[in-house]
Structures are given as structure tokens and as C-alpha cells.
FIKENU-893431 format. One record per residue (C-alpha): x, y, z; residue in three letters. Coordinates in pm, whole numbers, padded with zeros to 5 digits, always signed. Example, Ala and Ser with C-alpha at 12.3 -4.5 7.8 and 13.67 -1.06 7.14 Angstrom:
BEGIN
+01230-00450+00780ala+01367-00106+00714ser
END
This chain:
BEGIN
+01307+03396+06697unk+01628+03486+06466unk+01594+03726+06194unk+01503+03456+05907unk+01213+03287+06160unk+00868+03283+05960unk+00719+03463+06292unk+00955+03760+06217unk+00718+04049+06156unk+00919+04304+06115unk+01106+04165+05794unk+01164+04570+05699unk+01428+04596+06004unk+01606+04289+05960unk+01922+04182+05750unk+01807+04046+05393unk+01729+04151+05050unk+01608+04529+04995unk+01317+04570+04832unk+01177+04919+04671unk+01480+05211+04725unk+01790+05114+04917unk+01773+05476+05024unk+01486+05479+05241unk+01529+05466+05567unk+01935+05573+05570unk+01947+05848+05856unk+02307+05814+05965unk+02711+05786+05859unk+02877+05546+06125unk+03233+05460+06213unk+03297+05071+06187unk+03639+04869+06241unk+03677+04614+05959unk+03945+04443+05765unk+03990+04635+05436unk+04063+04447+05134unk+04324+04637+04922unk+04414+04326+04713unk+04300+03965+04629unk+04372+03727+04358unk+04276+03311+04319unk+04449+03074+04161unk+04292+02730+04124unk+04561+02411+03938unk+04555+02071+03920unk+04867+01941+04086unk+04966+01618+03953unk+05177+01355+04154unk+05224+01538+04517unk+05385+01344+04765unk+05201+01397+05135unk+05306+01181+05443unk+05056+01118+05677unk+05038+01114+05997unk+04859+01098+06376unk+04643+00766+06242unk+04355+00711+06340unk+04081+00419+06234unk+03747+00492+06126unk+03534+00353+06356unk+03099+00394+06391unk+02990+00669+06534unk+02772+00565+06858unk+02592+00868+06813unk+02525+00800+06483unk+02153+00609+06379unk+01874+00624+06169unk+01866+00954+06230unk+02194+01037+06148unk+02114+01328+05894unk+02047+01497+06207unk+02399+01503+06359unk+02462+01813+06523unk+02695+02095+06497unk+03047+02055+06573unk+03131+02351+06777unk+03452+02472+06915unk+03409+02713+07172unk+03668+02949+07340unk+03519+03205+07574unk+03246+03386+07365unk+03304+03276+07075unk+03193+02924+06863unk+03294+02824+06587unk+03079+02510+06448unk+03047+02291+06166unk+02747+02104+06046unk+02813+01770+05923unk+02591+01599+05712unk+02481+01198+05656unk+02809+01003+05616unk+03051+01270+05663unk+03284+01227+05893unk+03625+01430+06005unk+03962+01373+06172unk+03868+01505+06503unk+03507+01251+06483unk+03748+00942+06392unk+03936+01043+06720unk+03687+01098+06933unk+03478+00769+06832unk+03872+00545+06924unk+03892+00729+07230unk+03546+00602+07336unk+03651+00268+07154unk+03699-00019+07370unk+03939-00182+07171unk+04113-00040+06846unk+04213-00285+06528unk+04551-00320+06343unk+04652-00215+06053unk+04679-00532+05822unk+04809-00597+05498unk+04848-00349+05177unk+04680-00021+05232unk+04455+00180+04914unk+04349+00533+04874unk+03998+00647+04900unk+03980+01054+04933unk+04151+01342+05064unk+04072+01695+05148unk+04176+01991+05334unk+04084+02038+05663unk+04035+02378+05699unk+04029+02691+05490unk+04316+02934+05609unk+04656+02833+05482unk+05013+02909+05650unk+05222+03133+05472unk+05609+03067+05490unk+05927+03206+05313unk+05717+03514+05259unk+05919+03824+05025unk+05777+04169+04939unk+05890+04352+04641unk+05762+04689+04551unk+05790+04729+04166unk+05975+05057+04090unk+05824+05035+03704unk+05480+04978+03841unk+05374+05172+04171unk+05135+05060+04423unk+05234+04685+04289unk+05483+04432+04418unk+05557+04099+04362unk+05504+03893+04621unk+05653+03512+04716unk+05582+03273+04972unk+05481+02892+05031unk+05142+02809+05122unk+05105+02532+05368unk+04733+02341+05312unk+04608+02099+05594unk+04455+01763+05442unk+04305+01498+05552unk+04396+01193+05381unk+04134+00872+05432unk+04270+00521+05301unk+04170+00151+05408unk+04381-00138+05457unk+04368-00536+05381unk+04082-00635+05618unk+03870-00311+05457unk+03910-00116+05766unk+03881+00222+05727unk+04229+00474+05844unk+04211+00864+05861unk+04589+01037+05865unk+04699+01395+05850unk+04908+01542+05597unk+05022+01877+05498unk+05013+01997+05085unk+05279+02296+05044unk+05224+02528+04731unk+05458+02825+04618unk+05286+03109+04474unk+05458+03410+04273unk+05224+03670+04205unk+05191+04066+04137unk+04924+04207+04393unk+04849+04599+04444unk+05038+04711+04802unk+04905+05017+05007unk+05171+05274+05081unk+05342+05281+05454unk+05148+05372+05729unk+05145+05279+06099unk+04875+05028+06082unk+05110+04788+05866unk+04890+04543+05549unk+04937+04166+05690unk+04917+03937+05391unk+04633+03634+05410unk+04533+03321+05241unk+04171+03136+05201unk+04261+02758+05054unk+04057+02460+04976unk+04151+02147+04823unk+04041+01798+04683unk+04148+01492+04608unk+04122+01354+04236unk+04305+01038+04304unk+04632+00855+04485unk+04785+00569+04571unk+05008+00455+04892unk+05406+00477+04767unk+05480+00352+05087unk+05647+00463+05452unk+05316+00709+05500unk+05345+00837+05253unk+05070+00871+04917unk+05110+01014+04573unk+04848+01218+04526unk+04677+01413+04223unk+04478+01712+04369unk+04250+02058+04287unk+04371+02307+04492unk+04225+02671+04550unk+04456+02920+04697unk+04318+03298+04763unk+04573+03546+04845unk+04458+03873+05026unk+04609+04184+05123unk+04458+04323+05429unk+04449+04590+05703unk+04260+04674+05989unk+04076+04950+05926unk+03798+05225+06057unk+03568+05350+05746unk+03265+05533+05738unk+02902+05397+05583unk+02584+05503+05624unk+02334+05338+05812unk+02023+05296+05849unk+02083+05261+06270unk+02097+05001+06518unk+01896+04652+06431unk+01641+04546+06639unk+01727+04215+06794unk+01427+03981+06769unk+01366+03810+07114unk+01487+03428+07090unk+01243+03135+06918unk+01225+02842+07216unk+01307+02529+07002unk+00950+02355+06970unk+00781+02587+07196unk+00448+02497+06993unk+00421+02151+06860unk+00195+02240+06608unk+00394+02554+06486unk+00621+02330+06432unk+00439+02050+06260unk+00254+02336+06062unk+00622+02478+05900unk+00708+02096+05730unk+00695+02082+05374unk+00337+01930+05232unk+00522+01674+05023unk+00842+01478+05123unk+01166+01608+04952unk+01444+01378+04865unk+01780+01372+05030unk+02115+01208+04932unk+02395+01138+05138unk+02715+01276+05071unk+03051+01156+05174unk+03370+01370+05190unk+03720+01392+05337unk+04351+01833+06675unk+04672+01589+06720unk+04615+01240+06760unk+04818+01063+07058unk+05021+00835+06815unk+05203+00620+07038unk+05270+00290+06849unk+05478+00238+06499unk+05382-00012+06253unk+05599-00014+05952unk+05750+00336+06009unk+05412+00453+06072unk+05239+00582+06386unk+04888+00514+06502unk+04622+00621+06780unk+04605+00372+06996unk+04468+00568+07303unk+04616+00272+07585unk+04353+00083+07466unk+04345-00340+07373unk+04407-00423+07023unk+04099-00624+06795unk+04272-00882+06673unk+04103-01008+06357unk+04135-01357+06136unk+04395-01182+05881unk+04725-01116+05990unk+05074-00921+05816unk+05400-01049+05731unk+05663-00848+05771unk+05627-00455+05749unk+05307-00299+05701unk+05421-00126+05335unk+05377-00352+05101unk+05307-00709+05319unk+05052-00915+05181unk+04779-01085+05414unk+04812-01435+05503unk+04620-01734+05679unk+04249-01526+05588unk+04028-01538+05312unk+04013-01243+05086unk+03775-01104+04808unk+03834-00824+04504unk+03589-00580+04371unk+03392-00683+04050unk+03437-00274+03939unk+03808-00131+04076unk+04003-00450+04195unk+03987-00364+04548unk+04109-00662+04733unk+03998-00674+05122unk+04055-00977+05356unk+03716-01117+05541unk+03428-01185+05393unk+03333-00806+05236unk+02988-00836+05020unk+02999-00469+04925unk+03368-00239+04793unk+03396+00018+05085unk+03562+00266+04785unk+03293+00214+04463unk+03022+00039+04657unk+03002-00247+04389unk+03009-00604+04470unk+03286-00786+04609unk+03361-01146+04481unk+03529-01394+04690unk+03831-01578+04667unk+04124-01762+04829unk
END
């Protein structure tokens, strides 16, 4: 069982909320290694009309491992020795490295067609790259210093083209930030400088060559850290709980369900792809895999062509226009109305 397992019995030596005096049971002061933070400030702006050019596109394709049961995806997990690093997905998320994995298991991949239209973008993970960093220790204000540097943000930009297919691309956001933070004095074990980012979408639209015009919320937390040996008290070692087999007793199991059914919504949100064909200017997965050729073709370049020789049909809510014979607008949901 884990700490937080209902057959825990010993809830009074586990990790969780203290109850009565948090002094009880201290018997010891310990030496731990930790990163000490001597600094941190957040800054969170709207940034209006970014320019991002994706890249390493990929289609969205279904997941095969995906069902009725899809709420119960697992964990994406990247392992490296002893050490895993995982992210639970929920229903209809899905990320770049799912759309690669479901083309490389594709057996054929589709085309881009046609016009292509925003849908979302986010970033793909939460540390930024700091660049062009500069340090300046404030003679007028001591322990402080001003401190410069770009912060690179990974996104992941999702669009669809003319035949409503579905395209995932890479891009990369680059801030600046200019900011006072408080600097510890020299000492061998040199500060390193840190940042947590996070950042959405609020709209876009394709500009053409790759590349989208985007209005987005971005996060950026810069910290100033050092690695560090401190003393705490403690109240000693934890006692490891022995390990829960998963549905070791069917009716233990049965027995810990909610008595009533609880409601559940889906939510939807935003590794290298081997591009190795250009359409347009643009380069997409394609794996060394057959093409799906489809009823609506492209003149000319993919920026800006308009489809020919297909029926088409626009959204009833946001205009989208999608070649085929769409009944529902893969970006609002609303019907689709057709046309010639």
C-alpha cells in the first residue's frame, strides 16, 4: 500500500496533514542536501500578436489505444535508469509525442490540403531556456542585481487544414525579462539562475510559410538557486508501507467505489519528429510511409491554395470551412452546413 492507501494504519507516521502539536514526536536535527531558494519572482502578460514558426509536423491521427475507456489512458512515463518521469493524460488530451507515435504505427499518413486554421496552442513543458543571460550587482542596493536574459518557451501549436484533418507542429515563444532579484554573496558553491514557464493560447491565425500569429498568456517564474546542505529537525526515518498488489481483493476494491456515480467532463488541451518531406516551405512526418490520398486536392503551394474538385462545408457558429462532408466543426463543435 502507499502512504495515502485507506488500509494505511499507521496514518500518524506517514506524510500528510499534522494534527494536534507539530512538536510531538520531533527527536532529531538532520543534515539534508536541497536546492535553496534565495530569490523568486512571477510575471504573468498577455502577449499580443507573437509570431511562432512551426515545425516537425505531425497529423493527428486516433489513438488505437484509445476506446470507450479512454478516461483510463495511462501514464506517459519517461524513464532513464531509476528515475520516471510520467504524465497522466486525461479523455481527449492528446500531446506531440502521442500524435507521433500514433503516424509511426500509421499505415498510411494524409496530406496536407488546402488553407490551414488555428485551433490551440500550449507549452510543452514547464522549464524554460535562459539565453543572453547578464548579472548586475546594484552598488545603491546590496544583495540586489538586475538581472537580463531571454526566456525560450516550448509550444505546441495544433491547427487543421481544408479536409478538417487535424496537424500538431512545434514552435518555440522567446520572452525577455528585466528584473531586480536579491543575489547571495560569492561563495564556492556558485547561485545558478532558473525558470518555471507555462503558457496558453488565447487565439491565432496561420500568416503563412509555418508560421502563426499568435495572442498568448504566458507565466514565467524566475528563481535564484543553490545547492545547499541545511539542518531541520525531524521527527526520523518514515516507515515505508509494504506495496498494495493492484486488485489483490476484488471486493476491496469494489467496496472503495463511490455509492453514487460522479460526473466527469472531458477536457481537451494543447521529441523531434523525422520531417522528411516539404510542402509549401513546410516540413512534415511522413515516417517512409504511403500517403492517403483523399477526394480534395491543392493548387499550387500549401499557404494560402484553395481546395478544388471536392465538396466543402462552413460552420453555422465560426465560419470554419472544411472539404468532405464534415457534420460537426472540429474547432466549436457546432454544425457544419454544406455547400459547393
Amino acid at each position: 500500500m502507499s502512504f495515502y492507501s485507506y488500509k494505511n494504519a499507521n496514518a500518524d507516521t506517514s506524510p500528510g496533514q499534522i494534527t494536534g502539536n507539530a512538536m510531538d514526536g520531533i527527536c532529531e536535527r538532520i543534515c539534508i542536501q536541497v536546492k535553496n531558494v534565495y530569490d523568486s519572482c512571477l510575471q504573468q502578460e498577455q502577449l499580443n500578436n507573437k509570431e511562432v514558426t512551426v515545425s516537425n509536423i505531425v497529423p493527428v491521427l486516433p489513438n488505437t489505444n484509445c476506446g470507450p475507456q479512454e478516461a483510463n489512458r495511462s501514464c506517459r512515463c519517461d524513464c532513464s535508469g531509476n528515475k520516471c518521469n510520467c504524465r497522466c493524460a486525461t479523455c481527449g488530451e492528446i500531446t506531440y509525442q502521442d500524435a507521433l507515435e500514433n503516424a509511426e504505427t500509421a499505415e498510411c499518413l494524409p496530406q496536407p490540403c488546402g488553407t490551414w486554421t488555428f485551433e490551440s496552442c500550449r507549452s510543452s513543458t514547464t522549464e524554460g531556456v535562459i539565453s543572453n543571460l547578464s548579472v548586475d550587482r546594484l552598488c545603491d542596493r546590496p544583495q540586489f542585481a538586475r538581472v537580463k536574459g531571454d526566456v525560450s518557451i516550448p509550444i505546441d501549436v495544433l491547427f487543421i487544414d481544408q479536409k478538417c484533418q487535424e496537424w500538431m507542429g512545434q514552435a518555440t515563444l522567446r520572452v525577455s525579462k528585466d528584473v531586480l532579484l536579491a543575489i547571495p554573496d560569492e561563495s564556492i558553491v556558485p547561485f545558478t539562475l532558473e525558470s518555471l514557464v507555462s503558457a496558453i493560447c488565447v487565439s491565432g491565425r496561420y500568416v503563412g510559410n509555418c508560421k502563426f500569429q499568435i495572442t498568448i498568456c504566458v507565466t514565467v517564474v524566475l528563481k535564484i538557486l543553490a545547492e545547499v546542505e541545511v539542518m531541520v529537525p525531524s521527527y526520523g526515518f518514515c516507515e515505508i508501507p509494504p506495496c498494495e498488489e493492484f486488485a489483490e481483493s476484488v471486493c476491496d476494491e469494489f467496496f472503495s467505489l463511490p455509492i453514487f456515480p460522479r460526473s466527469s467532463a472531458c477536457q481537451q488541451t494543447g521529441s523531434t519528429a523525422a520531417a522528411n518531406t516539404s510542402t509549401g516551405g513546410c516540413t512534415f512526418y511522413t515516417g517512409g510511409k504511403p500517403t492517403c490520398s483523399g477526394s480534395c486536392s491543392a493548387n499550387g503551394s500549401v499557404a494560402g491554395a484553395t481546395a478544388t474538385g471536392c465538396s466543402c462545408s462552413t460552420c453555422s457558429n465560426c465560419g470554419t470551412s472544411c472539404a468532405g462532408n464534415s457534420t460537426l466543426c472540429p474547432r466549436c463543435g457546432c454544425t457544419m452546413t454544406g455547400s459547393n
